[in-house]
C-alpha positions in Angstrom: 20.6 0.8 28.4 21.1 -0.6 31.7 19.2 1.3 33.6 16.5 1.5 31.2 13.7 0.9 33.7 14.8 4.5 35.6 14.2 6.1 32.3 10.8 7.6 31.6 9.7 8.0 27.7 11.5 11.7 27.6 14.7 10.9 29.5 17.7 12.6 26.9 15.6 14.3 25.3 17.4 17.0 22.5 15.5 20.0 21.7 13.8 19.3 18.5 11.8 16.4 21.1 10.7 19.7 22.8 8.3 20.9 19.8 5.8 17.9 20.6 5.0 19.3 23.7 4.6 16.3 24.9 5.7 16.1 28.1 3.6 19.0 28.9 5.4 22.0 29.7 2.7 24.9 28.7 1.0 26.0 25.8 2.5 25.3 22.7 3.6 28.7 20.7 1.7 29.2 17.6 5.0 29.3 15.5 6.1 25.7 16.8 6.1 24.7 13.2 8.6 27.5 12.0 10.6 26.6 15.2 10.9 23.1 14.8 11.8 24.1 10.8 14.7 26.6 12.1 15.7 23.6 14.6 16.2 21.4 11.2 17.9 23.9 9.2 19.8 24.2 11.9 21.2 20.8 12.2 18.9 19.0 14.4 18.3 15.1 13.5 14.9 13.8 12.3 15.6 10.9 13.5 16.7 11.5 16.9 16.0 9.3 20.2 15.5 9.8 23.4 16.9 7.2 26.0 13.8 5.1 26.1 13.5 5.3 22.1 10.7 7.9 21.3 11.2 9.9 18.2 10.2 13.3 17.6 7.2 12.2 15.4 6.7 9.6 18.3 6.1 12.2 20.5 3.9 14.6 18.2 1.2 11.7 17.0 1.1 11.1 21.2 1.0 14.7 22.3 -2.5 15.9 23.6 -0.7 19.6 23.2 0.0 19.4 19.5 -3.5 17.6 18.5 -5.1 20.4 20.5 -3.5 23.4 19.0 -3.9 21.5 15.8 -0.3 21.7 14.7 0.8 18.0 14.7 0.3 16.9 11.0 2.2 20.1 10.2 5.0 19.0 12.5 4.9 15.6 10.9 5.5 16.7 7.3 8.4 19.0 8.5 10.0 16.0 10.0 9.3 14.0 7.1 10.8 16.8 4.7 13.7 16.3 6.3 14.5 12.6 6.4 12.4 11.3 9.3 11.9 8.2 8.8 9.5 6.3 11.4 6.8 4.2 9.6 3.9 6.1 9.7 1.9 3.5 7.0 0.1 1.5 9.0 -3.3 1.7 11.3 -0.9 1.7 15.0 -0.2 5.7 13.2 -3.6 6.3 13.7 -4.5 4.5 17.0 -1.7 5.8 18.9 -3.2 9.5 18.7 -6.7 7.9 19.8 -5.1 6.0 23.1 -3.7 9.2 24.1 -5.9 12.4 24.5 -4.7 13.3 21.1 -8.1 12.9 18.7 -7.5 16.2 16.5 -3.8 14.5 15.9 -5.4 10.6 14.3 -8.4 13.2 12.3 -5.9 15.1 10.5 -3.8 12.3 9.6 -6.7 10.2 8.3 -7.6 13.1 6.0 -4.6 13.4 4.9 -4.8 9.4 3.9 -3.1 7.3 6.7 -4.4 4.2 6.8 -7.4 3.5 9.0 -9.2 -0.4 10.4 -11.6 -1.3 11.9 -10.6 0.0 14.9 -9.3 3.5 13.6 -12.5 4.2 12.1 -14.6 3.3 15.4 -12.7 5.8 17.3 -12.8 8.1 14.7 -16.2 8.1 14.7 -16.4 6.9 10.9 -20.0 5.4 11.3 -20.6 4.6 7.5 -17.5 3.4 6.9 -17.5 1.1 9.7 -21.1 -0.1 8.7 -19.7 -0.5 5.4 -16.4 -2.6 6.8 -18.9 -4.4 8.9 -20.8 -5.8 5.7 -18.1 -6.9 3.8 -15.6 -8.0 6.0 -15.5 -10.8 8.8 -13.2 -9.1 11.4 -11.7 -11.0 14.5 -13.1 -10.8 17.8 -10.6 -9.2 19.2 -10.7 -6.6 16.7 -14.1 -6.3 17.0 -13.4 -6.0 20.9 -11.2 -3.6 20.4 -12.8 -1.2 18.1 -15.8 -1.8 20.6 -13.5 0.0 23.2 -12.3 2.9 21.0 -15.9 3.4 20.1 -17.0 3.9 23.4 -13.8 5.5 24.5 -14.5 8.3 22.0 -18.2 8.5 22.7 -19.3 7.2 19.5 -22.7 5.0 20.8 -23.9 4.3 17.0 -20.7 2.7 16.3 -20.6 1.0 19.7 -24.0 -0.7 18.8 -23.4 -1.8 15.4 -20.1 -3.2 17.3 -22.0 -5.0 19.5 -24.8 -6.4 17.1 -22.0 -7.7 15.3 -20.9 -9.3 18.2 -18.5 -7.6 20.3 -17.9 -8.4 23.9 -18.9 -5.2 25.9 -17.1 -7.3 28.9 -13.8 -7.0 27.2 -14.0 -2.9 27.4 
């Protein structure tokens, strides 16, 4: 699009977009899930686009709304049930949630088996399992830099030390 730098992430948005609430436009209703499964049946697409790209599921796994009223997993499998098809099977599923207010969101997923790092687990607050990773792997810096700053962006100070005593750069945060 040629005016693509105009557009912000929600720009063209259809409907279905709406049940991320994510812009922010209020408190999400409690039966967002049966809504968004009407807007299916309906007709909607799964796999629709806004202007800028973002998918439905895009939004959701970003939405500080949905992770608080803990409906986004929920969302997600109605989505998938009907032929969305965004690659959720990798770590980014999982950090995406964690860069942006939306913690409950990257919790439920990992229970629910998305795949988690390094990183991942350090914001999650996984502390065994990152002392565990920390043993028997030899991670990058930079991955060690980075889960140093999901650590400490998600308050987890245990992890954040191991982090460190393995040799992550606290400048880099």
């Amino acid at each position: 699009h040629p005016d693509a730098e105009l557009l912000n992430y929600f720009s063209g948005a259809q409907l279905l977009h709406h049940v991320a609430g994510n812009p922010n436009r209020g408190d999400l209703p409690a039966s967002i899930v049966e809504s968004a499964s009407a807007l299916l049946a309906a007709g909607a697409d799964p796999n629709a686009r806004t202007l800028s790209g973002s998918t439905t599921i895009g939004l959701i796994i970003t939405s500080k709304d949905a992770s608080q009223a803990g409906v986004a997993a929920a969302l997600i499998e109605v989505l998938q049930q009907s032929g969305a098809n965004d690659d959720l099977q990798n770590e980014e599923t999982l950090l995406l949630p964690l860069r942006n207010v939306a913690p409950e969101t990257a919790m439920s997923l990992w229970r629910r088996g998305y795949p988690a790092g390094l990183r991942a687990l350090s914001g999650l607050g996984q502390t065994a399992m990152v002392r565990e990773l920390l043993q028997n792997q030899n991670p990058p810096q930079r991955e060690l830099d980075e889960a140093l700053t999901y650590a400490v962006a998600h308050r987890h100070r245990e992890i954040a030390d191991l982090l460190m005593e393995r040799g992550a750069n606290i400048n880099s945060i």
